[in-house]
N, C-alpha and C positions, 0 to 999 in steps of 0.2 A: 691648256696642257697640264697644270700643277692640277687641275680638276678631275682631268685622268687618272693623272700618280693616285690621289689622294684618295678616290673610290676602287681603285683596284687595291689599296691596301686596306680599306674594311672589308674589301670581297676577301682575301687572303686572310681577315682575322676568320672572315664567316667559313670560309672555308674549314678552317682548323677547328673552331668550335663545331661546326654543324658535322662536317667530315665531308660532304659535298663536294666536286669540282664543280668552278665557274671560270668559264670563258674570261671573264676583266678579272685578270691575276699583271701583278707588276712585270713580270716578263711580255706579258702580251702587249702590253699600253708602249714596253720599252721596243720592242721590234715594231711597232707597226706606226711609231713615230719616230725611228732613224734614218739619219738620210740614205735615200737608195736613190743615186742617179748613177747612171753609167756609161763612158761613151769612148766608143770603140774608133774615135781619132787613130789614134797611136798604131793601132792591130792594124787599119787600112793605111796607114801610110810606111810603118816598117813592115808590115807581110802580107802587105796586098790583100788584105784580109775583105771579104764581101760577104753580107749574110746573105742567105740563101733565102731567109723568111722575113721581108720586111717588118718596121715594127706593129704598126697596124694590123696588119694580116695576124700577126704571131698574139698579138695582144686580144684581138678577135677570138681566137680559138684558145687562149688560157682563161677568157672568163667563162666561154663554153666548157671546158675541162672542169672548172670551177663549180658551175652549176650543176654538172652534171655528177660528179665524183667527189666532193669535198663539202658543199653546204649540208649542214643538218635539215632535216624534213621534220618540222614540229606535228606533234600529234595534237590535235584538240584535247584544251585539258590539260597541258604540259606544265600547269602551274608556272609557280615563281621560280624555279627552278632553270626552266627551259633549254633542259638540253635532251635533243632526241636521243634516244637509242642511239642510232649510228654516230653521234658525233661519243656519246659515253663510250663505242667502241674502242673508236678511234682513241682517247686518250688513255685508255685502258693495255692498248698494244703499245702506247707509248712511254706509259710507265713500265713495263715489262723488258721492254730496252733500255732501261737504263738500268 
């Protein structure tokens, strides 16, 4: 894990020097190593709560959504770099919101 931290913060110097966005930036290494578990005990036993989409089923169709709408599509030849088009999109509307 510190192997993470420690290469997303030369991607962040390379960033800054080069002017490039990269994917392993310290926020990213920070969210995709916190804990996310979740369990809806509580919601089913004070409000009867039931999901509609079991987690299987639900987890099936988010890495479909996933493939389909969210992974970048490398072009051959994308260099060192490696970000398609569409993901430079993507970060470019997201810098624009904030």
């Amino acid at each position: 894990l510190w192997l993470l931290f420690g290469l997303a913060y030369i991607c962040e110097a390379l960033q800054w020097i080069t002017g490039t966005t990269f994917k392993l930036n310290y926020f990213n290494v920070l969210v995709l190593t916190m804990h996310r578990w979740f369990d809806i005990q509580n919601a089913q036993r004070d409000l009867g709560f039931e999901p509609i989409i079991g987690f299987k089923e639900g987890w099936a169709d988010t890495i479909d959504w996933f493939k389909g709408n969210w992974l970048p599509k490398f072009h051959k030849g994308g260099g060192l770099k490696g970000l398609s088009s569409g993901t430079q999109d993507k970060i470019d509307i997201q810098k624009k919101s904030l």
